[in-house]
C-alpha positions in Angstrom: -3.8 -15.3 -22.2 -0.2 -14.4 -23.2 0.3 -11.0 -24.0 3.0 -9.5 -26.4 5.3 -7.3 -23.8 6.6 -4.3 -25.6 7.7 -1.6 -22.5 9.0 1.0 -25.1 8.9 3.9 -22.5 6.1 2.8 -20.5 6.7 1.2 -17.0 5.2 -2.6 -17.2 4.6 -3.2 -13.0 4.3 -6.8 -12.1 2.4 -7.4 -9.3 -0.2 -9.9 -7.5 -4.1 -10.1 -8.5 -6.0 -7.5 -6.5 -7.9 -8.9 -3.7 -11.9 -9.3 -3.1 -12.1 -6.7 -0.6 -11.4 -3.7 -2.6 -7.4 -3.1 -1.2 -5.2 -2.7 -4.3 -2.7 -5.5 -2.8 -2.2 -8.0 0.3 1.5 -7.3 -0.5 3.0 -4.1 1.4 5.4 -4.1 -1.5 3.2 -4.0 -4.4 0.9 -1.2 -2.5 4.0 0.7 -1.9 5.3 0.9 -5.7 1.9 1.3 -7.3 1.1 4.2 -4.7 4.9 5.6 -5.1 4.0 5.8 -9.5 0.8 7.6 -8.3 2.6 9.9 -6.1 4.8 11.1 -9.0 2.1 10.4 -11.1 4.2 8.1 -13.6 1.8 6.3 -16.3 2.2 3.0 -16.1 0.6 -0.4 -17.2 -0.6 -3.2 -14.7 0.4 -7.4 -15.2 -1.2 -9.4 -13.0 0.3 -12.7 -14.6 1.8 -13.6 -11.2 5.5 -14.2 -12.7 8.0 -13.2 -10.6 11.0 -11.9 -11.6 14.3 -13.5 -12.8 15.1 -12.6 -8.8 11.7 -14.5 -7.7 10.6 -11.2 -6.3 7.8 -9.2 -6.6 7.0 -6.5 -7.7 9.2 -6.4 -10.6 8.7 -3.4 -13.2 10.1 -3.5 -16.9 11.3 -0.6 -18.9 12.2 -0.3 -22.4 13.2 -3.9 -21.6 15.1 -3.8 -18.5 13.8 -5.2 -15.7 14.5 -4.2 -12.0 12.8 -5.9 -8.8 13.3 -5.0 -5.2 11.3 -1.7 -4.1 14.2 -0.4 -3.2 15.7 -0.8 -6.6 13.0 0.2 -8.3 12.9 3.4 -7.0 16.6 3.9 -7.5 16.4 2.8 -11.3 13.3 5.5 -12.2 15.0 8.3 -10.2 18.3 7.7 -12.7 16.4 6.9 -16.0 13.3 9.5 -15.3 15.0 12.0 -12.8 12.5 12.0 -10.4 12.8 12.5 -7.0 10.0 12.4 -4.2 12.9 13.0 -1.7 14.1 15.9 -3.6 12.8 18.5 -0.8 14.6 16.8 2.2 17.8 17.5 3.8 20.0 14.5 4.3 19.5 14.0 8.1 16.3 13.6 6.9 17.2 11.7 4.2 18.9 9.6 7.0 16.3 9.6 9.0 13.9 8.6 5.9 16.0 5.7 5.1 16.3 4.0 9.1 13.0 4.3 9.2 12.2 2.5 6.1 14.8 -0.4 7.1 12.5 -0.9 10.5 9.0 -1.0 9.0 10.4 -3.4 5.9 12.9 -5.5 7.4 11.1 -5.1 10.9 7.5 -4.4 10.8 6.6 -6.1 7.6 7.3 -9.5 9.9 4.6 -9.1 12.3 2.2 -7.9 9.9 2.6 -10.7 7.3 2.3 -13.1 10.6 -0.8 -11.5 11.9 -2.3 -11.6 8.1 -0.8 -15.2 7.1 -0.2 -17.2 10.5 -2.7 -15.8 13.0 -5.4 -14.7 10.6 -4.9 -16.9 8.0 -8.7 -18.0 7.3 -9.4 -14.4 7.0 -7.4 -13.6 4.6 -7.7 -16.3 2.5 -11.6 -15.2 1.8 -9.9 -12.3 0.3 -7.8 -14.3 -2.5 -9.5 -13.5 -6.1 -9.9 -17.1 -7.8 -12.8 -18.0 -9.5 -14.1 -21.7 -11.0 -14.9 -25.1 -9.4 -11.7 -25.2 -7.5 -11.0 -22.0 -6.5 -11.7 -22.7 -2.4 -9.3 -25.9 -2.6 -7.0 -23.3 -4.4 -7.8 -20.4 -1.7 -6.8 -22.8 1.7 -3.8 -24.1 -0.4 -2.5 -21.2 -1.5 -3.3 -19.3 1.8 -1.7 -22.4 3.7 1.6 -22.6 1.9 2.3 -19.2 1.8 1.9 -19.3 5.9 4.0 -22.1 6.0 6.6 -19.8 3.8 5.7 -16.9 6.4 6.6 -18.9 9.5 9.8 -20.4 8.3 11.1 -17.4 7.2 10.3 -15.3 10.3 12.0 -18.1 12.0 15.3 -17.5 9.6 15.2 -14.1 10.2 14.8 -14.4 14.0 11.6 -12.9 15.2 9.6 -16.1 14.4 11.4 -17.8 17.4 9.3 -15.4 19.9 5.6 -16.3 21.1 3.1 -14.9 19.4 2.6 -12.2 22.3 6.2 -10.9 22.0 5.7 -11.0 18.2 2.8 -8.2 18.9 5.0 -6.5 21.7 6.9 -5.8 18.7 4.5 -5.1 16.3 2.9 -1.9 18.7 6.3 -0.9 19.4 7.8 -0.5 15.9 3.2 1.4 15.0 4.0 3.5 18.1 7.2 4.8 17.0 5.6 5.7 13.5 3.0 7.6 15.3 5.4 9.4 17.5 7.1 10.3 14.2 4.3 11.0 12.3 2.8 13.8 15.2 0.6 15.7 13.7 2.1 16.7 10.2 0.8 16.0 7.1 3.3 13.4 5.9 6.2 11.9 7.9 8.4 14.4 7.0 6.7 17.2 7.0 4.3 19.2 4.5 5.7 17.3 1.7 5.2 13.5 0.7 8.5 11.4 0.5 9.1 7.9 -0.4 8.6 7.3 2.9 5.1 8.2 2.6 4.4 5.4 -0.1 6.6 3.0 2.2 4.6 3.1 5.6 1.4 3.5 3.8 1.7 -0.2 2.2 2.3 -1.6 5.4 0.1 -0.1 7.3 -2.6 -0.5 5.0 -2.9 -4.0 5.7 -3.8 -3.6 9.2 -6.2 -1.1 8.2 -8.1 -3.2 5.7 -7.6 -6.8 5.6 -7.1 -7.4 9.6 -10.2 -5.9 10.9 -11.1 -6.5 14.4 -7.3 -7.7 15.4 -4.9 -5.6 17.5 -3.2 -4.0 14.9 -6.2 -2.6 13.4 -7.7 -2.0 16.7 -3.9 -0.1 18.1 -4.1 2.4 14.5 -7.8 3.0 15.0 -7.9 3.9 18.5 -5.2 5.3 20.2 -2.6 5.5 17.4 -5.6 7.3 15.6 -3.1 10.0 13.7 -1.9 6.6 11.5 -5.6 5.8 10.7 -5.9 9.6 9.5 -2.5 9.3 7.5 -3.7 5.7 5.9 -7.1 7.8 5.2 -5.3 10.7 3.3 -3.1 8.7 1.4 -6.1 6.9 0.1 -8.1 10.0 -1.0 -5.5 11.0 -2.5 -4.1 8.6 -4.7 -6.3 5.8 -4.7 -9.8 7.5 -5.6 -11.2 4.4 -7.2 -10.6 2.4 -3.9 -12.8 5.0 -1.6 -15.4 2.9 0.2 -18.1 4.1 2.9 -16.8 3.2 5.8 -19.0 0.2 6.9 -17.6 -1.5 3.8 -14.1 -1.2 6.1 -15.1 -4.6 7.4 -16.4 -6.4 4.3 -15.7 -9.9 5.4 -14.7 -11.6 1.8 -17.8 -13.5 1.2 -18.7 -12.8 -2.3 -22.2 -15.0 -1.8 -23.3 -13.0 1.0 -22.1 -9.5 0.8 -24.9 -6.8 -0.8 -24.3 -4.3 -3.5 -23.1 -1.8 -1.4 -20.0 -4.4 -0.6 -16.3 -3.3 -2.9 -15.4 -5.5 -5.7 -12.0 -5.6 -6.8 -10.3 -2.6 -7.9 -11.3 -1.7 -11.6 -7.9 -1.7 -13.5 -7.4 1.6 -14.4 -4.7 0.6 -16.9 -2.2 3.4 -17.7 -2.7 5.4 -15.4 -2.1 8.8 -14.9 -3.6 11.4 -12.4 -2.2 14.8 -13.6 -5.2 17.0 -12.9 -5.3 16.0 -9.5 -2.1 17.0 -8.0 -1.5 19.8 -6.7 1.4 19.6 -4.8 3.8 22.1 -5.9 7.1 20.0 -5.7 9.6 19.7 -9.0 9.7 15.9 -9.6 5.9 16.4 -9.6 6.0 19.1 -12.2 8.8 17.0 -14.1 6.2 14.3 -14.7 3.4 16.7 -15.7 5.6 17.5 -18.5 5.8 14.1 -19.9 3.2 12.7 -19.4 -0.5 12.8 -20.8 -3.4 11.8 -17.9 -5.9 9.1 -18.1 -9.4 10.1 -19.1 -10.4 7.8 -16.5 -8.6 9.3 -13.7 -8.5 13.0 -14.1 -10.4 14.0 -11.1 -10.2 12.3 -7.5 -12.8 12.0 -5.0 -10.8 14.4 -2.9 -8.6 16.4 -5.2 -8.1 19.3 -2.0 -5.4 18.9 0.7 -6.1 17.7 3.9 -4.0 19.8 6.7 -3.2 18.8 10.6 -6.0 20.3 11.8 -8.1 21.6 9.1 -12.0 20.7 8.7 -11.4 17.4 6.6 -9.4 16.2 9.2 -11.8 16.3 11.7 -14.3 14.9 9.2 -11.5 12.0 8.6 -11.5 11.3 12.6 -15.0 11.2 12.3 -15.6 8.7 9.7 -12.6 6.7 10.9 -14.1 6.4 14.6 -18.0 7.5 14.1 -18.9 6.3 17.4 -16.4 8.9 19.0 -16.6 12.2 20.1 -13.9 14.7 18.6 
């Protein structure tokens, strides 16, 4: 139904219908926005109408009546209007750093994901679109089919689509090793303290952790690239405790008809949400936005409200659950 939009100081976020298999998003870009509100724990209000904006992007977010799309713009426009700042802590060569980085996982990265997800996999994850009625498999393959058309013709615009599908993964475990080599063994990419960054790599990333199961990016981030899977696995707790699953569900494989009660609906839309209680990270743009802003009765405690340190005990738990037929 058509809703009334009245964005009067809240943030309206635009994005795609949440999947079947319990991942907020199958777009990188609407993972990383929701996840970056989270992070600063900005209230905000969910439309899954699937209109894109004026731009034909998504996500778009509106504000008192402005509307902004592009991630990028996005975050610029609530730093100026809210002043908050998740990169308020860095220094600018890593600020420098921050931004190259972002540039190779979304002008780079994204690429090879989106064709292992739409192009190689495609059947897969078209059991994870949400459409219900008589015609919701014709919709499924069409949908899923045009949008891999889309995927190949504009890989092949930007460049990378003209390599074989094995240089297009030589590429892929190049640009996953070289977060991993960044990464180490901190908490967050740059250091103990979440960035933008954070929310950035975690939207990609997450795809290959939970909508490609069994293919080589999965396989890469939970094996040898391990200290990705334990990132992904933080970020998750941390902001996303409605989307925890055990992890057998990890490899749910979309079939509604099939699957038990144990298996992960869609995400319950939490609506405005707000996590106040549950942060407890000490940094000001976090504080800024406990001072506005009034939490969710439905969100105030995570799953995993404490901090999981390099190192610690629920790290070692995380490696475990991750890769339970391993020895750490």
């Amino acid at each position: 139904k058509e809703q009334e939009l009245d964005s009067k100081d809240a943030i309206i976020l635009h994005q795609f219908s949440r999947p079947k298999n319990g991942i907020p998003s199958l777009s990188p870009f609407c993972l990383k926005i929701e996840t970056y509100l989270r992070m600063l724990d900005l209230p905000y209000q969910n439309y899954f109408d699937g209109k894109l904006s004026p731009q034909g992007k998504m996500p778009w977010i509106e504000y008192n009546h402005e509307q902004v799309s592009g991630s990028e713009f996005i975050v610029d426009f609530l730093e100026e209007k809210l002043g908050v700042n998740l990169n308020r802590n860095l220094t600018p060569q890593e600020i420098a750093v921050s931004r190259a980085v972002t540039k190779m996982v979304e002008e780079h990265l994204y690429w090879t994901i989106a064709y292992c997800q739409w192009v190689d996999n495609v059947e897969e994850t078209q059991k994870l679109l949400a459409m219900n009625g008589p015609l919701s498999d014709t919709l499924k393959w069409l949908l899923s089919h045009l949008n891999g058309s889309m995927v190949r013709r504009e890989m092949y615009g930007h460049g990378i689509g003209r390599f074989s599908k094995e240089e297009v993964y030589t590429l892929m475990e190049k640009d996953l090793r070289t977060l991993a080599t960044l990464l180490g063994d901190k908490k967050y990419f740059m250091g103990s303290k979440m960035s933008t960054l954070d929310a950035t790599v975690f939207g990609h990333l997450a795809q290959a952790m939970w909508t490609l199961p069994g293919t080589r990016p999965e396989q890469l981030i939970r094996g040898e690239l391990i200290n990705l899977a334990m990132f992904c696995e933080r970020m998750r707790r941390k902001f996303w405790p409605e989307w925890f699953v055990e992890v057998e569900d990890l490899y749910y494989d979309g079939d509604s008809e099939s699957s038990t009660s144990s298996t992960p609906a869609c995400l319950l839309d939490f609506g405005l949400f707000s996590r106040t209680d549950t942060l407890d990270d000490s940094d000001s743009s976090s504080q800024s936005a406990r001072q506005t802003h009034t939490p969710s009765p439905v969100s105030d405690h995570s799953l995993f409200d404490s901090d999981m340190g390099t190192g610690s005990e629920n790290d070692i738990q995380l490696k475990e659950e991750i890769m339970p037929d391993l020895e750490v």
